[in-house]
PyMOL Python script that loads the backbone (N, CA, C, O; Angstrom):
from pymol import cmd

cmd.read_pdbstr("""\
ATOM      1  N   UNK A   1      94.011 124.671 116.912  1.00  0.00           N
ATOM      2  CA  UNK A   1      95.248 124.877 116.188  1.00  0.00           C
ATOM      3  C   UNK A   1      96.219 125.627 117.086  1.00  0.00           C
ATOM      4  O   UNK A   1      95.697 126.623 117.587  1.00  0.00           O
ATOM      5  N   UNK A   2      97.693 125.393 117.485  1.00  0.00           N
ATOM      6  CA  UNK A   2      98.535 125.814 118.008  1.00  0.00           C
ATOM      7  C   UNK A   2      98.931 126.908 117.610  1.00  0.00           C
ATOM      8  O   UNK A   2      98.793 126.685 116.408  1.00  0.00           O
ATOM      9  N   UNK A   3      99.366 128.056 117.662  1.00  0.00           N
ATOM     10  CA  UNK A   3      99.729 129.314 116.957  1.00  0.00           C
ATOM     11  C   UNK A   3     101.227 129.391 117.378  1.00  0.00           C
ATOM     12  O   UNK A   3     101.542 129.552 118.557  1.00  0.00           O
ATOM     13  N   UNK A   4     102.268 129.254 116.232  1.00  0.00           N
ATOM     14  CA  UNK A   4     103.864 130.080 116.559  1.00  0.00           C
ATOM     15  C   UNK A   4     103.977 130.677 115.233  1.00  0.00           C
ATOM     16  O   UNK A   4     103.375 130.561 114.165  1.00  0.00           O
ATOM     17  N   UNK A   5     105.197 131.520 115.783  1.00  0.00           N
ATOM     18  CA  UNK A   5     105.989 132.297 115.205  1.00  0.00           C
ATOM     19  C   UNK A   5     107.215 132.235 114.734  1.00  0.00           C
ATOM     20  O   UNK A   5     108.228 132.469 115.393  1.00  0.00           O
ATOM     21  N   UNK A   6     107.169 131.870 113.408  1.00  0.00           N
ATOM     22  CA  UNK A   6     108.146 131.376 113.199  1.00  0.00           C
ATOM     23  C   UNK A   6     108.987 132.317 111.373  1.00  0.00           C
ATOM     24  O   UNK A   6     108.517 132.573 110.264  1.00  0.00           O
ATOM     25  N   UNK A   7     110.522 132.540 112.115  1.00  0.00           N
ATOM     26  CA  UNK A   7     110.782 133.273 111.656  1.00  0.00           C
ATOM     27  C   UNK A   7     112.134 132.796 110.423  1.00  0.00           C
ATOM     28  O   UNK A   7     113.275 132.646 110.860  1.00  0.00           O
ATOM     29  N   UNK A   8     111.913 132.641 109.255  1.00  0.00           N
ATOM     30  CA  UNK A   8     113.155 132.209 108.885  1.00  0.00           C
ATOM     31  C   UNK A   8     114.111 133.123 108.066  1.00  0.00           C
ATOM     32  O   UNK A   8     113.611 134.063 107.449  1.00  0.00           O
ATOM     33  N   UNK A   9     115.603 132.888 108.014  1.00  0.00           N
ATOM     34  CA  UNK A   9     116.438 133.804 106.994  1.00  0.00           C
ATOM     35  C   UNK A   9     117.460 133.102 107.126  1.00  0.00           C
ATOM     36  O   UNK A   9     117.882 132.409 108.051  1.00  0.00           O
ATOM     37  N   UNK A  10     118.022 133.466 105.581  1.00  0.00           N
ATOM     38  CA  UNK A  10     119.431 132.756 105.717  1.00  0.00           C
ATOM     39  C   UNK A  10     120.542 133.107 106.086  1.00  0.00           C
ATOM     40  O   UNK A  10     120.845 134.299 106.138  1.00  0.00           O
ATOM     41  N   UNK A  11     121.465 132.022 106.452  1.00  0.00           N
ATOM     42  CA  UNK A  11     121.473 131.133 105.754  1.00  0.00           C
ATOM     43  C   UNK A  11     120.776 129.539 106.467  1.00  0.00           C
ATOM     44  O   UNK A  11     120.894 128.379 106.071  1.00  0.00           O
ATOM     45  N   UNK A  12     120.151 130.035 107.477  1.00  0.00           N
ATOM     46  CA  UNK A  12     119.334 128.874 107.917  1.00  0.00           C
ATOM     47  C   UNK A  12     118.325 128.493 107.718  1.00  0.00           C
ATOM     48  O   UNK A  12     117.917 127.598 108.459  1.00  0.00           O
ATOM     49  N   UNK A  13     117.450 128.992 106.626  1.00  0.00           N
ATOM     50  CA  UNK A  13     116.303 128.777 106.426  1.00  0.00           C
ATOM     51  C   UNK A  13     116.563 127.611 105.115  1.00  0.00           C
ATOM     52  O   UNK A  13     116.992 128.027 104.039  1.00  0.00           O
ATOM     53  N   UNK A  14     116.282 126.232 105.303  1.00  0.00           N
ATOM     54  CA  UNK A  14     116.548 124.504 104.512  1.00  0.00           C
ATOM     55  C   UNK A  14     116.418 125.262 102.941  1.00  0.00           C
ATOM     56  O   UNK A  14     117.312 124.845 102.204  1.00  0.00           O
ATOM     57  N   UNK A  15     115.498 126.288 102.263  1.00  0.00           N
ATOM     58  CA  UNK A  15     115.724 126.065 101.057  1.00  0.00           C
ATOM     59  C   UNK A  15     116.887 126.971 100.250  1.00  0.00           C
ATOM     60  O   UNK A  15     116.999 127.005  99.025  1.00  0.00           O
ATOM     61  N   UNK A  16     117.695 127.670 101.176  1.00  0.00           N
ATOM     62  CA  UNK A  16     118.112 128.457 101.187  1.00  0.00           C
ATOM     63  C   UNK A  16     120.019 127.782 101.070  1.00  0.00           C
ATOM     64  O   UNK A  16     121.043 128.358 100.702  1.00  0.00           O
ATOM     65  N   UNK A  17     119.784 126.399 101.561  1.00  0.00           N
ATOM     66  CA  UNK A  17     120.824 125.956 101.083  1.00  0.00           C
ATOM     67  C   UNK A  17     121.103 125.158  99.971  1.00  0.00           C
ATOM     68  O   UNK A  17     122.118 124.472  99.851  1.00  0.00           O
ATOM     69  N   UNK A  18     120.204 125.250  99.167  1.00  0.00           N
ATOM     70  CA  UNK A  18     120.239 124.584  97.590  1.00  0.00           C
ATOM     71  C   UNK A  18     120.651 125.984  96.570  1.00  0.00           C
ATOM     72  O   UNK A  18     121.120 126.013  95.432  1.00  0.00           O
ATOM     73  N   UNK A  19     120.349 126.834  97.292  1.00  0.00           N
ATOM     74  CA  UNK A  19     120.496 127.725  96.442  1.00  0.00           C
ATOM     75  C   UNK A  19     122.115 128.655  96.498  1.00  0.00           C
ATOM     76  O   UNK A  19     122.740 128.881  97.534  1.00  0.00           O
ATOM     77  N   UNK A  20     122.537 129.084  95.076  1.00  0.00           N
ATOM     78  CA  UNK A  20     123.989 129.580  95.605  1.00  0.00           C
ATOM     79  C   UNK A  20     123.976 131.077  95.826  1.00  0.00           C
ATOM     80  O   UNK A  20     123.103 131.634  95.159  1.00  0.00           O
ATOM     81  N   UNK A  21     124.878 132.067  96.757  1.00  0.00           N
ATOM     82  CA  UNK A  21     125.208 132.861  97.264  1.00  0.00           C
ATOM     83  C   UNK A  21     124.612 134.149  96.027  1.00  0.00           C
ATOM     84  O   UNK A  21     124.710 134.090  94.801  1.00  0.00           O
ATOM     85  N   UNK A  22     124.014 135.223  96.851  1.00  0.00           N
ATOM     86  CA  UNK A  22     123.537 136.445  95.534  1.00  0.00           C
ATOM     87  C   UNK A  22     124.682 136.620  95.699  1.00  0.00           C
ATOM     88  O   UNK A  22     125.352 136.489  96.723  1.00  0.00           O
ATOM     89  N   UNK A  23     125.235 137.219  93.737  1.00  0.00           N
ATOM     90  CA  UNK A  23     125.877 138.381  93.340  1.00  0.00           C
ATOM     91  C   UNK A  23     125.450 139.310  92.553  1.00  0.00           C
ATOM     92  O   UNK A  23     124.341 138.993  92.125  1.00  0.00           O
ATOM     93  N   UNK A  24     125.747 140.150  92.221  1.00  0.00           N
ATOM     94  CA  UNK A  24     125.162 141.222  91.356  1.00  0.00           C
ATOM     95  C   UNK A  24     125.016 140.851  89.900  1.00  0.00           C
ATOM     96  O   UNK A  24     124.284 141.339  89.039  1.00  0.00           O
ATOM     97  N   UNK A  25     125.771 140.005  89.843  1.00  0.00           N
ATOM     98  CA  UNK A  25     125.536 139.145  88.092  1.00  0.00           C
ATOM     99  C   UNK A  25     123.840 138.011  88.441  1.00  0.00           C
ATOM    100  O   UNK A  25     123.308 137.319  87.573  1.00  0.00           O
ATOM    101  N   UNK A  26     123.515 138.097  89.394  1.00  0.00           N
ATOM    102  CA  UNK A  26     122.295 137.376  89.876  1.00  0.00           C
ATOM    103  C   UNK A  26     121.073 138.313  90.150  1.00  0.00           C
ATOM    104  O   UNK A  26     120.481 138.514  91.210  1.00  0.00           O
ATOM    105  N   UNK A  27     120.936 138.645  89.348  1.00  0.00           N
ATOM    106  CA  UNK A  27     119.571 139.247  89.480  1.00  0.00           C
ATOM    107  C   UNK A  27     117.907 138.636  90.026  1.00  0.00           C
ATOM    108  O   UNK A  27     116.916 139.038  90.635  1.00  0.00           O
ATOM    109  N   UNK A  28     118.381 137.523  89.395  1.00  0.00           N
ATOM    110  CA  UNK A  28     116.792 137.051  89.937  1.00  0.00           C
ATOM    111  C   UNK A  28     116.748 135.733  90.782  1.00  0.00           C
ATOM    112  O   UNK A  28     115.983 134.769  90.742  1.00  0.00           O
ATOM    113  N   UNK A  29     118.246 136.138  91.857  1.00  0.00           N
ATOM    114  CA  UNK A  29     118.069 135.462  93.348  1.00  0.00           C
ATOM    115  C   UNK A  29     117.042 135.805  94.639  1.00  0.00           C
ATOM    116  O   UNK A  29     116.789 135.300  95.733  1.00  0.00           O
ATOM    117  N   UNK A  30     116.642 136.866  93.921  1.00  0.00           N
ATOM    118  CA  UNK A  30     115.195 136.901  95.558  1.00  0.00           C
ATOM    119  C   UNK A  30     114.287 136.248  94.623  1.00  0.00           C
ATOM    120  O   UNK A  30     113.495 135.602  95.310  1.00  0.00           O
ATOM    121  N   UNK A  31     114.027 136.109  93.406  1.00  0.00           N
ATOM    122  CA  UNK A  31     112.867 135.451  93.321  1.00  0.00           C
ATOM    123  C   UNK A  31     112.998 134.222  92.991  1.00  0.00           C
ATOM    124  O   UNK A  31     111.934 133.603  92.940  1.00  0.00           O
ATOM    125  N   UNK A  32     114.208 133.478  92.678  1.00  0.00           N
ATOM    126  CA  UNK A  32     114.263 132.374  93.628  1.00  0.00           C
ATOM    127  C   UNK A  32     114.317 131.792  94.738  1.00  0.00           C
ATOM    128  O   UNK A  32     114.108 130.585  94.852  1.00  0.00           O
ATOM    129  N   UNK A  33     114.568 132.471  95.595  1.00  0.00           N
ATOM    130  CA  UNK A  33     114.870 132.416  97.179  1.00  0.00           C
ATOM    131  C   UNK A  33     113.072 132.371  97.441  1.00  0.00           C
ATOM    132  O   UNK A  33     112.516 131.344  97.831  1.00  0.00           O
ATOM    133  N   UNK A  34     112.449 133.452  97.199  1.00  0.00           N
ATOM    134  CA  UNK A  34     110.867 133.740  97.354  1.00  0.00           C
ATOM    135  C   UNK A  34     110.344 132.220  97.428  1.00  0.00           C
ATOM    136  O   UNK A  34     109.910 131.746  98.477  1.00  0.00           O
ATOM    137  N   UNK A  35     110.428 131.428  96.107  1.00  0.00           N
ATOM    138  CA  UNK A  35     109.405 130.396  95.309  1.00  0.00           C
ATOM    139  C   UNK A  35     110.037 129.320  96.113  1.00  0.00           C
ATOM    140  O   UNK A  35     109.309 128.366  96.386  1.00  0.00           O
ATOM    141  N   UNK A  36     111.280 129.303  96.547  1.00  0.00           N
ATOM    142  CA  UNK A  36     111.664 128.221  97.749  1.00  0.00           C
ATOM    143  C   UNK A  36     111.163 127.930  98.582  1.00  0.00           C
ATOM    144  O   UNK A  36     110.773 126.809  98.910  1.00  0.00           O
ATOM    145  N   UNK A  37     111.059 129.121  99.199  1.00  0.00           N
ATOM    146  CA  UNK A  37     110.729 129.700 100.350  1.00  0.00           C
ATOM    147  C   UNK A  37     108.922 129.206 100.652  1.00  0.00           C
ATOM    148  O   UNK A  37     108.483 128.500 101.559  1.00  0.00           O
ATOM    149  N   UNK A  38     108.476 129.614  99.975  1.00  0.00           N
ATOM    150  CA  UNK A  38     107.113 129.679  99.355  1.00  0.00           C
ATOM    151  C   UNK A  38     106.763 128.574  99.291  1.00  0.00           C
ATOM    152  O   UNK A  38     105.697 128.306  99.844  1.00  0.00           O
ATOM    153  N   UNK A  39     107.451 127.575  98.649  1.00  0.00           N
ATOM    154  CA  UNK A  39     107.188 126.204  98.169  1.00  0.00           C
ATOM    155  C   UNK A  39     107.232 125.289  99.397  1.00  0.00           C
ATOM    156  O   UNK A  39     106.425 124.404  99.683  1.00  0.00           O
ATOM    157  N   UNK A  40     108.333 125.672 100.072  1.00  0.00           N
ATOM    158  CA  UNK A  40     108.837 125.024 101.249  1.00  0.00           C
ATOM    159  C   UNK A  40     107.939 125.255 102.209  1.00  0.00           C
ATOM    160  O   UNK A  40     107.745 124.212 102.833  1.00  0.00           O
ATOM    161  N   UNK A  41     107.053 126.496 102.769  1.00  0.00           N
ATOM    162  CA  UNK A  41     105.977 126.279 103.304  1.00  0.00           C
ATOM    163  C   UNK A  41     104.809 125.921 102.786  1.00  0.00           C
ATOM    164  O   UNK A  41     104.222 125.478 103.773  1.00  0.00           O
ATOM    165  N   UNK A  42     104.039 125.817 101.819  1.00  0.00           N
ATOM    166  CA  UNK A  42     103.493 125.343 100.999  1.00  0.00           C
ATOM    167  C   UNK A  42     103.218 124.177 101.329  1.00  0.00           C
ATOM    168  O   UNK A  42     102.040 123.908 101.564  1.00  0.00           O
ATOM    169  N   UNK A  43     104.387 123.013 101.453  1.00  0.00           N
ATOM    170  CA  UNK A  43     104.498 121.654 101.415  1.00  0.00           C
ATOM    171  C   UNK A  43     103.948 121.139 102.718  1.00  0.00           C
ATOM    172  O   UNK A  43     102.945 120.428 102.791  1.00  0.00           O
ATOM    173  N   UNK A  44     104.874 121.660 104.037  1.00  0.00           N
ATOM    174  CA  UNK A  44     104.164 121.441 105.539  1.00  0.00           C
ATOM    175  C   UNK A  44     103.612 121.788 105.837  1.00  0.00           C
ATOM    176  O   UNK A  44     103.655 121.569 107.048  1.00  0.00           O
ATOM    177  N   UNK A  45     101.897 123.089 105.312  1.00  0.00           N
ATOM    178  CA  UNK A  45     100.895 122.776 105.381  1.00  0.00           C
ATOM    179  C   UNK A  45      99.709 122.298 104.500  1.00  0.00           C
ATOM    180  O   UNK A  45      98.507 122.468 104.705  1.00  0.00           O
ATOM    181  N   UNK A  46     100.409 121.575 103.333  1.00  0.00           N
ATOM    182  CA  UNK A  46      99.903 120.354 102.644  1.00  0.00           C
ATOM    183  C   UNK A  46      99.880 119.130 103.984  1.00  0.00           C
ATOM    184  O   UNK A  46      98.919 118.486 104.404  1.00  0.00           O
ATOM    185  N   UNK A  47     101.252 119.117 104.411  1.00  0.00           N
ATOM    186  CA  UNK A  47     101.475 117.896 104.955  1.00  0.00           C
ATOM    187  C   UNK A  47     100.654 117.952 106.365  1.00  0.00           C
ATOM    188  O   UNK A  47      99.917 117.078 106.822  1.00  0.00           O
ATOM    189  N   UNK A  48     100.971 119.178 106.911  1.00  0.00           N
ATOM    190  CA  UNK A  48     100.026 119.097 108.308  1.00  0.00           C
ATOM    191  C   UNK A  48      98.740 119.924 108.312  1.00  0.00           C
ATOM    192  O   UNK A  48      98.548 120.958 108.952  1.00  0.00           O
ATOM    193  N   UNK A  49      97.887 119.295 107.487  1.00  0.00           N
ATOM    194  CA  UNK A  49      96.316 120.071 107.633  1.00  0.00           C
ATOM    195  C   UNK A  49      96.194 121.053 109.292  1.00  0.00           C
ATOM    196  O   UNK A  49      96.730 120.509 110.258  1.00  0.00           O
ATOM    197  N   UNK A  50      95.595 122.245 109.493  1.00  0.00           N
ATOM    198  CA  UNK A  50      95.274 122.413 110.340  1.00  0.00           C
ATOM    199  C   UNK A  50      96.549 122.929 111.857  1.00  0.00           C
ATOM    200  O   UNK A  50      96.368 123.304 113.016  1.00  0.00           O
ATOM    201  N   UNK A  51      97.547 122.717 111.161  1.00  0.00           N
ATOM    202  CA  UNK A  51      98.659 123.042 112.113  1.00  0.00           C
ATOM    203  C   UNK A  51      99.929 124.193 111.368  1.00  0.00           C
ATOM    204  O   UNK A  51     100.605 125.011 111.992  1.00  0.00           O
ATOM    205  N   UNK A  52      99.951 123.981 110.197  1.00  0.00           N
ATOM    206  CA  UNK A  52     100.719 125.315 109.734  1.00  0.00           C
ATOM    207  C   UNK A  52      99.937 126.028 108.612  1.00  0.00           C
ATOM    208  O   UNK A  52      99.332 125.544 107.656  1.00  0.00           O
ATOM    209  N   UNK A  53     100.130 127.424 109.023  1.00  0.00           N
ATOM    210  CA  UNK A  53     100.141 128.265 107.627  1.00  0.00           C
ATOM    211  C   UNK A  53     100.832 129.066 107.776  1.00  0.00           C
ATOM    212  O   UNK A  53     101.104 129.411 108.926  1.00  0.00           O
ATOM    213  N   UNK A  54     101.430 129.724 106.626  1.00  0.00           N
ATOM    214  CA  UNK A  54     102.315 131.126 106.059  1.00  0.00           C
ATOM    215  C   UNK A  54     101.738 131.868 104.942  1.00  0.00           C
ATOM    216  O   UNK A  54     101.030 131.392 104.055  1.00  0.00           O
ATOM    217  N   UNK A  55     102.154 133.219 105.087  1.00  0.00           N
ATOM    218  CA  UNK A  55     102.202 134.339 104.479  1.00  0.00           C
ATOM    219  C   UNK A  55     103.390 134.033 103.140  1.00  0.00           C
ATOM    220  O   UNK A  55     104.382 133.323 103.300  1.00  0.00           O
ATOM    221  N   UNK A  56     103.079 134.652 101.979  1.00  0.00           N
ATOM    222  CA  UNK A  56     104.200 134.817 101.242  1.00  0.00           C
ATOM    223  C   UNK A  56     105.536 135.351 101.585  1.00  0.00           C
ATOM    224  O   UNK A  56     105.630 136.413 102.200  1.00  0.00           O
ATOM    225  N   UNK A  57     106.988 134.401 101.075  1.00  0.00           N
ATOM    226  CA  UNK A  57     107.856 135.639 100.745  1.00  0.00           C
ATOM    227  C   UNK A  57     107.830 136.371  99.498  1.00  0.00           C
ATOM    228  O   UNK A  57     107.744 135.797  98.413  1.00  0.00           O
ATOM    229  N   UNK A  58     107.896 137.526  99.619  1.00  0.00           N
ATOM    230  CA  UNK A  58     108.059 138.255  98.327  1.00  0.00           C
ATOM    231  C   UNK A  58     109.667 139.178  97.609  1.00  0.00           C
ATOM    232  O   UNK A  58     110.394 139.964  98.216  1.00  0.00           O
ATOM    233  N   UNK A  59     109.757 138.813  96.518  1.00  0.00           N
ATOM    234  CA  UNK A  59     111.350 139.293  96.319  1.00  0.00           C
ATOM    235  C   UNK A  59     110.808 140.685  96.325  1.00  0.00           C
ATOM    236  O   UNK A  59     109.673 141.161  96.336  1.00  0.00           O
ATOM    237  N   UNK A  60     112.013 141.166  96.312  1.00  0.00           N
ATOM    238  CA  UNK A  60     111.917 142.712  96.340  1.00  0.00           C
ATOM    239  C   UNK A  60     113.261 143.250  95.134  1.00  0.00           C
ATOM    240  O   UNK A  60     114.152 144.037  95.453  1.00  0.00           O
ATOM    241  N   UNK A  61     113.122 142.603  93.724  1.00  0.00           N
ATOM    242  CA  UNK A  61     113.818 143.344  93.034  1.00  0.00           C
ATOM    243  C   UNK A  61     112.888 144.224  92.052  1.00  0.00           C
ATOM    244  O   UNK A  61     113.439 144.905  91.187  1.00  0.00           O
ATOM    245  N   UNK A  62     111.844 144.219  92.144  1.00  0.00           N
ATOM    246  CA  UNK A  62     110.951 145.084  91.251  1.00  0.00           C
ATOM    247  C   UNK A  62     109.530 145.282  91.759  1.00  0.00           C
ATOM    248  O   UNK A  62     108.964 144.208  91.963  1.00  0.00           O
ATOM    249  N   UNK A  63     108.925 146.179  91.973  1.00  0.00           N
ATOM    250  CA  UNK A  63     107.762 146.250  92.057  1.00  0.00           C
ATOM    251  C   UNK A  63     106.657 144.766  91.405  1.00  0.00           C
ATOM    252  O   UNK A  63     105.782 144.017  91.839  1.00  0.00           O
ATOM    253  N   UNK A  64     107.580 145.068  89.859  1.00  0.00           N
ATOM    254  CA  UNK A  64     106.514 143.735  88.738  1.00  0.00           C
ATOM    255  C   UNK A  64     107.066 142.474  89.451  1.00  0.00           C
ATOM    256  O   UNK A  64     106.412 141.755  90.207  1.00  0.00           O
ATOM    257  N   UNK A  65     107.992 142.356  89.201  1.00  0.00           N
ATOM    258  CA  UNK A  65     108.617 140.785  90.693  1.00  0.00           C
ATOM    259  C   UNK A  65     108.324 141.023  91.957  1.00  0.00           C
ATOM    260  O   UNK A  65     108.922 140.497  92.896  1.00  0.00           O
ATOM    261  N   UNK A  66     107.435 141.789  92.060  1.00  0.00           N
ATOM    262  CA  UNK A  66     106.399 141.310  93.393  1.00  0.00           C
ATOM    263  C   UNK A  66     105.501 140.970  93.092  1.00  0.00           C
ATOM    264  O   UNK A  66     105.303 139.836  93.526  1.00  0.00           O
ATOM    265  N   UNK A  67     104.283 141.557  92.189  1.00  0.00           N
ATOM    266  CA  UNK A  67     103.265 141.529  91.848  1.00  0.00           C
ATOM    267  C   UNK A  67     103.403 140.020  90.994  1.00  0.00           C
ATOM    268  O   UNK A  67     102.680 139.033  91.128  1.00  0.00           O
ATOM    269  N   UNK A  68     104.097 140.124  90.455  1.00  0.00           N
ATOM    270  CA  UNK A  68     104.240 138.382  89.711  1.00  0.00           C
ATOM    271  C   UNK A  68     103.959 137.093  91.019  1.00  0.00           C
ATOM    272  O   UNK A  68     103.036 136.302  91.211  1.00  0.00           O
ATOM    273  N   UNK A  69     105.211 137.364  91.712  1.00  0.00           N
ATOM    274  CA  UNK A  69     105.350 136.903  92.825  1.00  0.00           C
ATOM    275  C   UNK A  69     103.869 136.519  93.911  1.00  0.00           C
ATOM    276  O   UNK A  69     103.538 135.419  94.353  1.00  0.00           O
ATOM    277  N   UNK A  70     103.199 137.865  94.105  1.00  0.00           N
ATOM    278  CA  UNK A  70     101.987 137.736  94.790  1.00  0.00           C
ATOM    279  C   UNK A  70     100.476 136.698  93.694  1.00  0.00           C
ATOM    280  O   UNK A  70      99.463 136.173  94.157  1.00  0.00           O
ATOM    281  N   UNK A  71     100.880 136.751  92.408  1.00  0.00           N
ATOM    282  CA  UNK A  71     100.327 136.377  92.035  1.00  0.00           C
ATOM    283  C   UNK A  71     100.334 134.469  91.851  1.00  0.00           C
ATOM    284  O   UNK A  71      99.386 133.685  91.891  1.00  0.00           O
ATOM    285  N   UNK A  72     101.547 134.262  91.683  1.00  0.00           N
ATOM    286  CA  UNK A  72     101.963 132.932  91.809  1.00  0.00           C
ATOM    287  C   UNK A  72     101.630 132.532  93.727  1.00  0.00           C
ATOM    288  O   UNK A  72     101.258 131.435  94.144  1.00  0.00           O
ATOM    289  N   UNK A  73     101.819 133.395  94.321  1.00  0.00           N
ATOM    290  CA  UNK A  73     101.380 132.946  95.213  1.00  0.00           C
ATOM    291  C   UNK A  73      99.705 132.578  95.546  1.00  0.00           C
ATOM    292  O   UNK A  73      99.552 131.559  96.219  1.00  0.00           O
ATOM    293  N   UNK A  74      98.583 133.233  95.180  1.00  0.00           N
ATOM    294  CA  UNK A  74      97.692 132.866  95.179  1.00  0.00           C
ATOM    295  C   UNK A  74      97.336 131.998  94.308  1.00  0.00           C
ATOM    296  O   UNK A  74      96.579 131.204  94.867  1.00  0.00           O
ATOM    297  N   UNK A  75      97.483 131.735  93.241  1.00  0.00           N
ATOM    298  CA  UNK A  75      97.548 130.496  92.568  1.00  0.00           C
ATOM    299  C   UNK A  75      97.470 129.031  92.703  1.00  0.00           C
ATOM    300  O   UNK A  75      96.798 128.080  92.305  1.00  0.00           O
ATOM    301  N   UNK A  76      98.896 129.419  93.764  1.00  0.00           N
ATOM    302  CA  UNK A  76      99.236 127.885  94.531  1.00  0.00           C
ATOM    303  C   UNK A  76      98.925 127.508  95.541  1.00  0.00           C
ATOM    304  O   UNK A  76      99.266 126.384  95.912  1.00  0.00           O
TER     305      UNK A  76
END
""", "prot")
cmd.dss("prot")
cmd.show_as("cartoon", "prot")
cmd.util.cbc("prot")
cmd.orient("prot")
């Protein structure tokens, strides 16, 4: 298995452009951004057995919206 490092944030990171701009009336834009994020790696190492894996993103608006967060992540 090849090993990189690979680092993403927006606004360049692909799931990051479906999604619209945080404002403060948006509260629960990191944990959409997270499950994108999440999902979006998720998928290319579905797709490439043996050549990618990732770590969770985790939002950071609450302690419990992490722990939710970490939990949906092992799940999936």
């Amino acid at each position: 298995m090849t090993s990189w490092i690979v680092r993403a944030s927006p606004p360049n990171c692909c799931p990051c452009r479906s999604l619209p701009p945080r404002t403060s009336e948006d509260p629960g834009f990191a944990t959409r951004l997270a499950r994108a994020v999440n999902e979006e790696f998720a998928e290319l190492a579905e797709r490439y057995p043996g050549r990618f894996g990732a770590f969770a993103s985790l939002p950071g608006d609450s302690p419990e919206v992490m722990l939710a967060g970490i939990d949906y992540a092992r799940r999936h």
